[in-house]
ZAMARGU-4260 file (C-alpha; in steps of 0.2 Angstrom, whole numbers, plus 5000, padded with zeros to 4 digits):
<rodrens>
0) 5125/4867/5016 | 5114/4883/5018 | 5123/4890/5004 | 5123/4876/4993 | 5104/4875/4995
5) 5098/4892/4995 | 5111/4895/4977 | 5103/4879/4971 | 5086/4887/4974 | 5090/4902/4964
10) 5096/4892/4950 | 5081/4883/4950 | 5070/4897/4950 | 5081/4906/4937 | 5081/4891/4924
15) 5063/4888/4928 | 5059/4908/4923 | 5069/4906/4908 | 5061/4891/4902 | 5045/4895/4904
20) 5050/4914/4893 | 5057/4903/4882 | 5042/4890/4879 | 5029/4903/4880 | 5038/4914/4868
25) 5037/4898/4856 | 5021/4892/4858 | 5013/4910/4856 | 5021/4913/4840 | 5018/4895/4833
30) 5001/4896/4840 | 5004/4879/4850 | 4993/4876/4863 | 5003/4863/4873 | 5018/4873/4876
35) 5008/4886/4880 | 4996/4876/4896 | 5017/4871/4902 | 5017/4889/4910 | 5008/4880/4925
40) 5023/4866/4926 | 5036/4880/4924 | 5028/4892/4939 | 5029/4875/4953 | 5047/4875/4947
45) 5050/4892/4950 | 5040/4893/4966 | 5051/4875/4972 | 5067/4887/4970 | 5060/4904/4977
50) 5054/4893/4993 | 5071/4882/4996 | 5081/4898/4994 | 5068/4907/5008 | 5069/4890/5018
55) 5090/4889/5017 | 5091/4907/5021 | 5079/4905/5038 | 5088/4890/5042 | 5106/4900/5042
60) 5099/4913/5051 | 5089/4904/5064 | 5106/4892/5066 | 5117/4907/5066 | 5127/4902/5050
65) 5140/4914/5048 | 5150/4907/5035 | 5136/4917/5025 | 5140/4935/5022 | 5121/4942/5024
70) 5119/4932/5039 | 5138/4937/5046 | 5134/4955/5041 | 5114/4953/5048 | 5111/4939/5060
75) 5118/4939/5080 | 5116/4926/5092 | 5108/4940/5104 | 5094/4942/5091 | 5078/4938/5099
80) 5070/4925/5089 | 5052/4935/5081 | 5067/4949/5077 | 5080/4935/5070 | 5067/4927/5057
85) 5063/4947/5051 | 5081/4949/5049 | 5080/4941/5029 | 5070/4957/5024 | 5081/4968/5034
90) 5095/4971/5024 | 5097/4972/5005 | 5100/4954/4997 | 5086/4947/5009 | 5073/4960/5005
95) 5077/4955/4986 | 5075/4936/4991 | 5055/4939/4999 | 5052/4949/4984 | 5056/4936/4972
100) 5048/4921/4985 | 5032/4933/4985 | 5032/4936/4966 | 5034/4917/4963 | 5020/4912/4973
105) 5009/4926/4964 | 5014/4918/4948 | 5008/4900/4952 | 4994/4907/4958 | 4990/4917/4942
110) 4992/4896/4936 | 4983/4890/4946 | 4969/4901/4945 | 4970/4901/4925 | 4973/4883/4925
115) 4959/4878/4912 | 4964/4893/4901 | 4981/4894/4900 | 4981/4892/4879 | 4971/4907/4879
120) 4984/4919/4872 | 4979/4933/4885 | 4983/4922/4900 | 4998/4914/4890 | 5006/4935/4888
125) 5002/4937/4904 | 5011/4923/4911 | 5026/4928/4901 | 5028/4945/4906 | 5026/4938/4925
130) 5040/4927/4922 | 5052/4940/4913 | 5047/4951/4927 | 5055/4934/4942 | 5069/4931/4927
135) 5075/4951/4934 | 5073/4945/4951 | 5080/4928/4952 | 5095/4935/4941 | 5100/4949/4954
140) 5100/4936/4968 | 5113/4928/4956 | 5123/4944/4954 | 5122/4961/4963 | 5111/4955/4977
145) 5116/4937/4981 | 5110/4931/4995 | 5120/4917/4998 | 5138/4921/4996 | 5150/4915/5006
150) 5166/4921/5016 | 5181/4912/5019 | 5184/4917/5037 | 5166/4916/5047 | 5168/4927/5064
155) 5160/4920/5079 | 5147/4933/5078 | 5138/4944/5070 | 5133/4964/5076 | 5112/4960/5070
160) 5101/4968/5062 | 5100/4988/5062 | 5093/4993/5083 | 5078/5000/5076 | 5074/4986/5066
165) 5073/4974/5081 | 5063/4985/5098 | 5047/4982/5089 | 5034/4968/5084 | 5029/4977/5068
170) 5044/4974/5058 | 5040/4956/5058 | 5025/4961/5050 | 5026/4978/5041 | 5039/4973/5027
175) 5029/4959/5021 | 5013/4968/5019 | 5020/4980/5008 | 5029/4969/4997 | 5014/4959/4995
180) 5004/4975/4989 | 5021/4980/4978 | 5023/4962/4971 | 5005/4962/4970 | 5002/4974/4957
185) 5014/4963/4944 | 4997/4954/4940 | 4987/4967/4933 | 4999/4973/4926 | 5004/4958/4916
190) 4987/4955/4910 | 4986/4974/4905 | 5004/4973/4894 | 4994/4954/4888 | 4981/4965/4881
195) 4989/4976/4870 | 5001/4964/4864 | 4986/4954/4861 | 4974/4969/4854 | 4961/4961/4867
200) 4957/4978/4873 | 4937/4975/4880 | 4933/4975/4895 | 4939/4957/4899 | 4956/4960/4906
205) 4950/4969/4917 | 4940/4960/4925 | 4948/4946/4925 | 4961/4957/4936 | 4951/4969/4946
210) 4951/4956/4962 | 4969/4953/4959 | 4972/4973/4958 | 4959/4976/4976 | 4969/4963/4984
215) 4986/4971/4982 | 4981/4990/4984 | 4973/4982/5003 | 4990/4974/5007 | 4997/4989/5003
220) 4989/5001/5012 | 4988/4992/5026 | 5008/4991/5026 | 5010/5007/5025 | 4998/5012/5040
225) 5009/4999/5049 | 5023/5008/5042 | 5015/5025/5051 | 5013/5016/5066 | 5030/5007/5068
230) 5040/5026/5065 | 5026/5033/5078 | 5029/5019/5092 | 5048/5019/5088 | 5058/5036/5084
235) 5051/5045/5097 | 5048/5063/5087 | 5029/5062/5090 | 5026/5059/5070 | 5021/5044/5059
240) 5026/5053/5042 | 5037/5065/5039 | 5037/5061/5019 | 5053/5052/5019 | 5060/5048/5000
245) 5054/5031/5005 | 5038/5033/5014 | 5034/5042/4996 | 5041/5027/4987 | 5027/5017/4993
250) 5013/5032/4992 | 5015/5034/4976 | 5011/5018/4967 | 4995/5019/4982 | 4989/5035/4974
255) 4988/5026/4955 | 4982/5010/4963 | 4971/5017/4970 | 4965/5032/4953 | 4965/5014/4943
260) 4952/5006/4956 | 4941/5021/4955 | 4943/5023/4935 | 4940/5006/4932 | 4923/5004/4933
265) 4920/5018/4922 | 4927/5007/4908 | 4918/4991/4913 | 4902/5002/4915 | 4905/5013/4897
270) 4921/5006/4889 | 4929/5024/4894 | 4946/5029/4901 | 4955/5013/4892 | 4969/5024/4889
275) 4969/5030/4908 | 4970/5011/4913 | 4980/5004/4905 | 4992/5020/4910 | 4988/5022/4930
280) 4993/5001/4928 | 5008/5002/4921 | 5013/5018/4931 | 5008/5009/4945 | 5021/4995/4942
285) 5033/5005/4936 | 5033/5015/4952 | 5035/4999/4962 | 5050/4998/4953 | 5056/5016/4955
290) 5051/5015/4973 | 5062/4998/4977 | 5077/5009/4967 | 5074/5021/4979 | 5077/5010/4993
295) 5090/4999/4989 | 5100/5010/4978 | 5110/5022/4993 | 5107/5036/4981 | 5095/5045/4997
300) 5098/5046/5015 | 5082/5038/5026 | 5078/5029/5040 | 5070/5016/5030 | 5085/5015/5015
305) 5095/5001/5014 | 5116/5005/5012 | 5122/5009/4995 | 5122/4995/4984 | 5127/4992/4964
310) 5109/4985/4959 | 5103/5003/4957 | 5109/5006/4939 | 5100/4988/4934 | 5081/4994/4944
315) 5085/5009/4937 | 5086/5002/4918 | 5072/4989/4922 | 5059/5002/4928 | 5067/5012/4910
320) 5062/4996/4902 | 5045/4996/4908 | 5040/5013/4905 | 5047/5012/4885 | 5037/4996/4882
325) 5020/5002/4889 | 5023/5019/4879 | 5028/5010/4866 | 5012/4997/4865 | 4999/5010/4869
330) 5005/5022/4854 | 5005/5008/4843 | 4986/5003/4848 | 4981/5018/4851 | 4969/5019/4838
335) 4960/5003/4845 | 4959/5012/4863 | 4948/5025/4857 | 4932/5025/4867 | 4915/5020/4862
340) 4907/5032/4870 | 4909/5051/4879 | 4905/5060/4895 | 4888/5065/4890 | 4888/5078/4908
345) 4902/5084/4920 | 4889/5081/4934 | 4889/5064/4932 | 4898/5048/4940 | 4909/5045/4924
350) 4913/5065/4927 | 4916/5064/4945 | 4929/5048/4941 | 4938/5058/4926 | 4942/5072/4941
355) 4947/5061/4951 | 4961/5055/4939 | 4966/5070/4938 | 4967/5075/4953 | 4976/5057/4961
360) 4989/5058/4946 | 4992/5080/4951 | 4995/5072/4968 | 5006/5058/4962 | 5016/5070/4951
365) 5020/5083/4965 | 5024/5069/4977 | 5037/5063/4965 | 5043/5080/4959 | 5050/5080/4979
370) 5056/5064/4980 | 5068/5064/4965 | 5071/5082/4964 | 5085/5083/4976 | 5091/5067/4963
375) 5090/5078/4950 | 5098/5092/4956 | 5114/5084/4962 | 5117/5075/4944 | 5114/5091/4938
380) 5122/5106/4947 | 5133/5090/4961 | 5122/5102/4973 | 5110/5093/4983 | 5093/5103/4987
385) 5083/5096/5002 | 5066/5097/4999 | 5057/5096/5016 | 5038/5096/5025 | 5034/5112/5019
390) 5033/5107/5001 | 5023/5093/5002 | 5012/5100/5018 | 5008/5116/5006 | 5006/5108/4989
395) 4996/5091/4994 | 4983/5099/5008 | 4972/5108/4995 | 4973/5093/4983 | 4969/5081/4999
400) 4953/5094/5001 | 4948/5091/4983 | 4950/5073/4985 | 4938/5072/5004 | 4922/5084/4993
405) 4924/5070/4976 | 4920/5055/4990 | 4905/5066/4997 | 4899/5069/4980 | 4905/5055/4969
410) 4896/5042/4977 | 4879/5048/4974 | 4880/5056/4956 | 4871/5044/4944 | 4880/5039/4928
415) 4878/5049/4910 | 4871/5064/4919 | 4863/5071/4935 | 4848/5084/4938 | 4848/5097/4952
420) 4834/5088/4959 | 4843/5073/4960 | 4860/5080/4969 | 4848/5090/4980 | 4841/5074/4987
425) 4854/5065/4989 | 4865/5077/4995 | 4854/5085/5008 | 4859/5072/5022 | 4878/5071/5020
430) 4877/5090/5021 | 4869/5090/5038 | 4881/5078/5044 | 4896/5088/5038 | 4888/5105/5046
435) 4886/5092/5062 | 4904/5086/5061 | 4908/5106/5059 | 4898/5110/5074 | 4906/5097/5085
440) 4924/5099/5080 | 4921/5121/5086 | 4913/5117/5102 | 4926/5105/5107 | 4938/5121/5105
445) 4944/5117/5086 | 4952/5132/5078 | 4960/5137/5059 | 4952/5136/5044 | 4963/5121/5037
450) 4954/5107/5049 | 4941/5114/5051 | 4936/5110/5034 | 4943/5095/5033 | 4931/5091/5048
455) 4917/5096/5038 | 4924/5087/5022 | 4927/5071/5028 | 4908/5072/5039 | 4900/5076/5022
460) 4910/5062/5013 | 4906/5052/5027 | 4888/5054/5027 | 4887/5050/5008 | 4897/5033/5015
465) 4882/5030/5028 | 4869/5033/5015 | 4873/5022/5005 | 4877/5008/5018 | 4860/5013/5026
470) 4850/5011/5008 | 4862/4996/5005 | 4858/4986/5022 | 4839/4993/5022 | 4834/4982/5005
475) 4846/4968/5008 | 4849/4967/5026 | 4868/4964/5032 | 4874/4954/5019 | 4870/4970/5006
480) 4888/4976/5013 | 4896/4961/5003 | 4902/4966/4983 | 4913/4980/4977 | 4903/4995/4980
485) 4897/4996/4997 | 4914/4987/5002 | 4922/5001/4994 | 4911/5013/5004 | 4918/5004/5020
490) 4935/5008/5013 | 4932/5026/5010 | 4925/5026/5028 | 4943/5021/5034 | 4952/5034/5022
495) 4941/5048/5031 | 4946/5039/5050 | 4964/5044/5043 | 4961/5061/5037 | 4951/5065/5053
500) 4965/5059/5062 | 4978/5068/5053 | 4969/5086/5053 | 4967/5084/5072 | 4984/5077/5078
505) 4994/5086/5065 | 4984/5104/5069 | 4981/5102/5089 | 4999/5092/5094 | 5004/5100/5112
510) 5023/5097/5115 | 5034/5100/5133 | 5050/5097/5139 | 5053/5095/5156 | 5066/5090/5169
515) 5057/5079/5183 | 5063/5071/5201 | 5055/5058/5211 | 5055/5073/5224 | 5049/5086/5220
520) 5063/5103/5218 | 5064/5120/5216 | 5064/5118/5195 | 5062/5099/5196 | 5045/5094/5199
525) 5038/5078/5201 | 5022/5078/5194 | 5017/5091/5178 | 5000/5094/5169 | 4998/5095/5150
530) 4984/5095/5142 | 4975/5089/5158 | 4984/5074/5159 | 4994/5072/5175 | 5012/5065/5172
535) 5021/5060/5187 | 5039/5054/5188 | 5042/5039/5200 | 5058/5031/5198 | 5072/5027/5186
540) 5073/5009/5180 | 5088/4997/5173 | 5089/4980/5161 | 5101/4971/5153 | 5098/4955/5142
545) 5110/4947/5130 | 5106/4959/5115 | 5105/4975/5124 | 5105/4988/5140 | 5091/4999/5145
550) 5090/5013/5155 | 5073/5019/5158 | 5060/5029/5172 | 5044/5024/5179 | 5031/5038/5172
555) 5014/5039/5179 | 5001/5045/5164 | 4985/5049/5175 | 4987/5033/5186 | 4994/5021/5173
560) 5014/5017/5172 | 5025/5020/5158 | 5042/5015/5155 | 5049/5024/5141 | 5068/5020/5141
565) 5088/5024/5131 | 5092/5007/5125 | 5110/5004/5118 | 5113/4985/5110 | 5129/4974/5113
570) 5134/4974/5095 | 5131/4994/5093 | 5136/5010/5097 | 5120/5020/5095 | 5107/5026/5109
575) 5090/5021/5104 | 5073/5027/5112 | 5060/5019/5115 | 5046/5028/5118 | 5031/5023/5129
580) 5014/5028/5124 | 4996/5029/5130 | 4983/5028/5118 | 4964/5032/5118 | 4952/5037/5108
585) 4954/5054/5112 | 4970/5056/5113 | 4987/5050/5110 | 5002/5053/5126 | 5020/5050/5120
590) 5035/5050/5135 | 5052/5049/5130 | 5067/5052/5136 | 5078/5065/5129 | 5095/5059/5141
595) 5100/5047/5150 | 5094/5049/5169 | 5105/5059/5179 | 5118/5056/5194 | 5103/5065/5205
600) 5090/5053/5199 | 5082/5066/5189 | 5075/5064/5172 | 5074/5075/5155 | 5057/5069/5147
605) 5047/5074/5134 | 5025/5074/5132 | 5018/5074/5118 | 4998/5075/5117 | 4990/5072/5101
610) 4971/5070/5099 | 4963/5054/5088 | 4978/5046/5082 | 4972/5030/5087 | 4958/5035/5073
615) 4974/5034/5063 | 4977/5015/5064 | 4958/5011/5065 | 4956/5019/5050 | 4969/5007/5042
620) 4960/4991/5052 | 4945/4997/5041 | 4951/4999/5023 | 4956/4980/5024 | 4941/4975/5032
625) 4933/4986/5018 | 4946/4977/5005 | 4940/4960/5010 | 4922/4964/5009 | 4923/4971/4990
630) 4933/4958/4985 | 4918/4945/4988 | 4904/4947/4976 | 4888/4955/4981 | 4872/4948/4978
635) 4863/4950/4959 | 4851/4963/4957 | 4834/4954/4950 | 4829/4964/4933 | 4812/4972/4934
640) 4808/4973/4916 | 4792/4961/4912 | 4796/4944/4906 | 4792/4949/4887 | 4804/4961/4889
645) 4822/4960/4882 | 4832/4955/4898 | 4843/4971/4903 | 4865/4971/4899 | 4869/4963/4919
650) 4885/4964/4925 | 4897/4953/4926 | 4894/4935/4933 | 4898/4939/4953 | 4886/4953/4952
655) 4899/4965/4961 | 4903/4977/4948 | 4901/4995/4946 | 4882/5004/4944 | 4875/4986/4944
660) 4864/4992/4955 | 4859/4988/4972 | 4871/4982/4985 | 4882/4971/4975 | 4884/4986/4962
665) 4884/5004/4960 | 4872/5014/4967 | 4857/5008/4977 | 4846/5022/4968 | 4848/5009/4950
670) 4855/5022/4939 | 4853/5010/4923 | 4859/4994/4919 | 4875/4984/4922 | 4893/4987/4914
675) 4896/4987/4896 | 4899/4972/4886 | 4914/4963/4888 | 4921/4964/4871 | 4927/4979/4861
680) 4914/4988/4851 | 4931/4992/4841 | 4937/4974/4838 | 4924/4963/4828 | 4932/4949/4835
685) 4935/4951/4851 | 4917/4946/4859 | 4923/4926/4854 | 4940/4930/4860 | 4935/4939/4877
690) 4933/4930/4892 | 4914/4929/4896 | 4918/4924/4917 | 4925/4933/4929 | 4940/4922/4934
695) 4948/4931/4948
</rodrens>
């Protein structure tokens, strides 16, 4: 029955993808707007199929249905239940089935959102390419990747998901973040494709997408500190990212996400850098794509990878698909993306942005020189050449550096062009925050050059942050944090929580191995000191439930017990960790057990004592409290000009876009007047055919 339901959902969803490609494809060429308003009808369909295949799949894993090859291959009855419902995105098929569940529900709510303008050929495009983009989807559940297959010969059990995929709470919840920011980013990018093929290339799309585009960059990176998190709590080595093939799959598309979200308001502001969207989009897509390739194609060895699977070649030829039509449609509109207007100053905010482009897409481009070079290299010379820490320590730390003095100095520049004067001024306090963040990080005994500019950097990009949340809060009280702007100063405020984090527990780690006895021994103590933390070994522990056995010890950290433990599982062979950690502010101690206790009752343990890791994950807990916050709009400036006065260009509708002065826009110093208009100074049509409201 579970088969018969989920298959019948996938059909459903695939006939509903196809239909609406069909109708759409129709009604935009004949111009007909009542085939073109059926996109809404078609999307429910697709989202009925995507959710009784999720529902069918649950219902055979939580009713252990063998007769299912993924769930007789995945499932177990000694699954615990949080780790039993996690098991669909655990494996290949199922991680294909969210994917396409998650993209479906963002396509009726692109419909639903768009419901009263779904004959307006831009949202009619749109919708098309998101339905050719679930038609991929729901047709490698019907092939490659299907879900629901059957065997004839069900065994009584099944060996469960992968050990380190079920001794930790955050693989219930890590997955699905980032697959909510990957699938996420199929709406911008559909309306970007929908204006070129449309000519529509104003301003319009993109702010019709910009919320769309915040929304899945936060879910993103929120998944992939969770991510971080989960390999710190779990594998035992001390880390959180070791720039694994597949930690880089979902970095990259975070760096062009997140060069588009700084970019963008260039354009809305001065109808520059079209080119330079439309591009970080569509590269940000297309990355998605590479990344999910990367993951469930077997061609690299991870921690993170799924086994080696035929739907390689076919991601592999979609992501090929994808990057020769956006090549294609912005070569044959290039002449209409040619911008109004130029960077009248390097020392301006339009200036500081165009940098930043640069120096996102340098750092995109030597993260993914690393991932596929080894890829490379074997197809070409059947050598494979490990590219390692070194590499992407050496070549992304100066870039990351570049990146912490364009948030100090960024925020503050005014658009078109900025004075001495005016960077003396608003400079002078970031500065003498940065010397202060310096000053501190020395006396609490940090050395090396490497974080101890990074200290300063992020304390001079911090106090640009402050400044204007203080100018912000100071005119408009509290509710001045709300709109795009000062939220986005919240979010740069977590991004330097991170770096901070990552300069001191990557630069200041202490590590020892030591053997210890409950009694203490010539060469076996029973209580050691690192890094003024008192460790002190008390006992050794046993457990055995239905899914596994553990062997563990009783570790005192300065008064508070650990049990960091070996864990084996019923249905596997492998010795898993598990780690026991004591976090505070301060610092970070990490036991675990490098054997299994000895016939004397003595232990082998390793310490680990990082400082501010926690900053690490709090960092991450404010970018999406950021996210949310610039994703509301932000209160309307009120124009100053006298009532006789022409009224100033305002921003867009919501009041939250970029240099609109004030709280809910750019910079609280008012450095002119809202965004451009809308339409395309190059299109004489365009300001009837661009959409004058926000929508998103």
């Amino acid at each position: 029955m579970n088969a018969a339901l989920g298959t019948a959902g996938v059909i459903l969803a695939l006939v509903g993808s196809l239909g609406a490609i069909a109708t759409l494809a129709v009604g935009l060429r004949g111009r007909r707007t009542e085939l073109m308003r059926m996109s809404r009808t078609y999307s429910w369909m697709v989202m009925g199929g995507a959710t009784l295949a999720v529902v069918a799949m649950e219902r055979a894993l939580i009713t252990r249905d063998f007769s299912l090859e993924f769930v007789a291959n995945n499932g177990s009855h000694a699954t615990p239940a949080i780790y039993n419902f996690a098991t669909m995105w655990s494996a290949l098929e199922g991680s294909i089935l969210l994917w396409g569940f998650i993209l479906a529900g963002f396509t009726l709510a692109v419909a639903i959102k768009f419901r009263k303008r779904l004959d307006d050929p831009l949202v009619a495009w749109a919708m098309l390419v998101m339905f050719v983009v679930c038609l991929f989807f729901f047709g490698l559940m019907l092939g490659p990747a299907n879900p629901f297959r059957v065997i004839a010969n069900p065994p009584l059990d099944g060996p469960g998901p992968n050990p380190l995929l079920q001794n930790h709470v955050l693989m219930a919840f890590h997955p699905p973040m980032l697959y909510l920011g990957y699938v996420g980013f199929t709406v911008p990018f559909a309306f970007a494709i929908a204006a070129l093929a449309t000519g529509r290339l104003g301003e319009g799309w993109l702010i019709e997408t910009r919320r769309w585009t915040l929304i899945a960059w936060a879910f993103l990176s929120v998944g992939i500190v969770l991510g971080a998190w989960w390999s710190h709590e779990v594998l035992g080595w001390g880390g959180y990212w070791a720039w694994d093939p597949v930690e880089n799959a979902s970095f990259l598309p975070w760096l062009t996400g997140t060069a588009y979200l700084h970019s963008v308001m260039v354009q809305e502001r001065r109808g520059m850098l079209r080119v330079w969207n439309l591009s970080l989009l569509c590269a940000t897509f297309a990355l998605t794509i590479l990344g999910t390739f990367l993951t469930r194609s077997g061609v690299i060895d991870s921690v993170h990878a799924f086994s080696d699977s035929t739907i390689g070649p076919l991601l592999l030829g979609f992501f090929g698909l994808i990057v020769l039509v956006t090549v294609g449609l912005v070569g044959w509109r290039g002449d209409r993306l040619r911008s109004p207007a130029r960077i009248d100053s390097p020392a301006s905010r339009e200036g500081a942005f165009l940098l930043n482009n640069i120096v996102f897409a340098g750092f995109a481009f030597v993260v993914l020189l690393g991932t596929v070079f080894p890829l490379i290299s074997e197809a070409l010379t059947a050598e494979r050449v490990t590219v390692g820490e070194p590499y992407f320590d050496r070549m992304t730390m100066p870039i990351g550096m570049v990146l912490l003095f364009l948030m100090a100095v960024a925020p503050v520049l005014p658009w078109r062009k900025a004075s001495l004067e005016t960077l003396r001024t608003r400079l002078l306090w970031p500065g003498w925050i940065g010397t202060g963040a310096l000053a501190v990080a020395v006396l609490v005994g940090a050395r090396g050059f490497a974080p101890l500019l990074a200290f300063f950097l992020a304390g001079f990009a911090g106090g640009s942050a402050l400044r204007q949340l203080a100018l912000a809060t100071r005119r408009q009280g509290w509710r001045g944090l709300v709109g795009r702007t000062n939220g986005g100063m919240i979010v740069h405020i977590g991004v330097l929580l991170i770096a901070v984090g990552l300069a001191a527990s990557s630069s200041f780690e202490v590590e020892r191995d030591a053997r210890m006895c409950v009694e203490a021994a010539p060469g076996c103590p029973s209580t050691i000191t690192v890094s003024g933390h008192e460790i002190t070994f008390l006992g050794s522990t046993s457990d055995i439930t239905a899914a596994r056995r553990q062997v563990g010890a009783r570790i005192s950290i300065d008064g508070q017990v650990h049990e960091p433990a070996i864990q084996q599982f019923v249905n596997g062979t492998q010795q898993i960790g598990k780690p026991s950690v004591k976090n505070t502010p301060i610092n970070s101690v990490m036991l675990t057990l490098t054997d299994l206790p000895a016939a004397d009752g003595s232990v082998a343990v390793k310490v680990i004592v990082q400082p501010l890791v926690v900053w690490l994950w709090t960092g991450g807990a404010v970018i999406g409290i950021g996210s949310i916050m610039a994703a509301f709009p932000g209160r309307r400036r009120i124009p100053t000009a006298p009532v006789s006065a022409p009224a100033p260009i305002e921003g867009p509708p919501d009041g939250d876009g970029p240099g609109g002065g004030g709280p809910g826009g750019g910079s609280p110093e008012g450095d002119g007047p809202g965004p451009a208009p809308l339409s395309d100074p190059d299109v004489p049509d365009s300001s009837s055919a661009e959409p004058a409201s926000v929508g998103s």
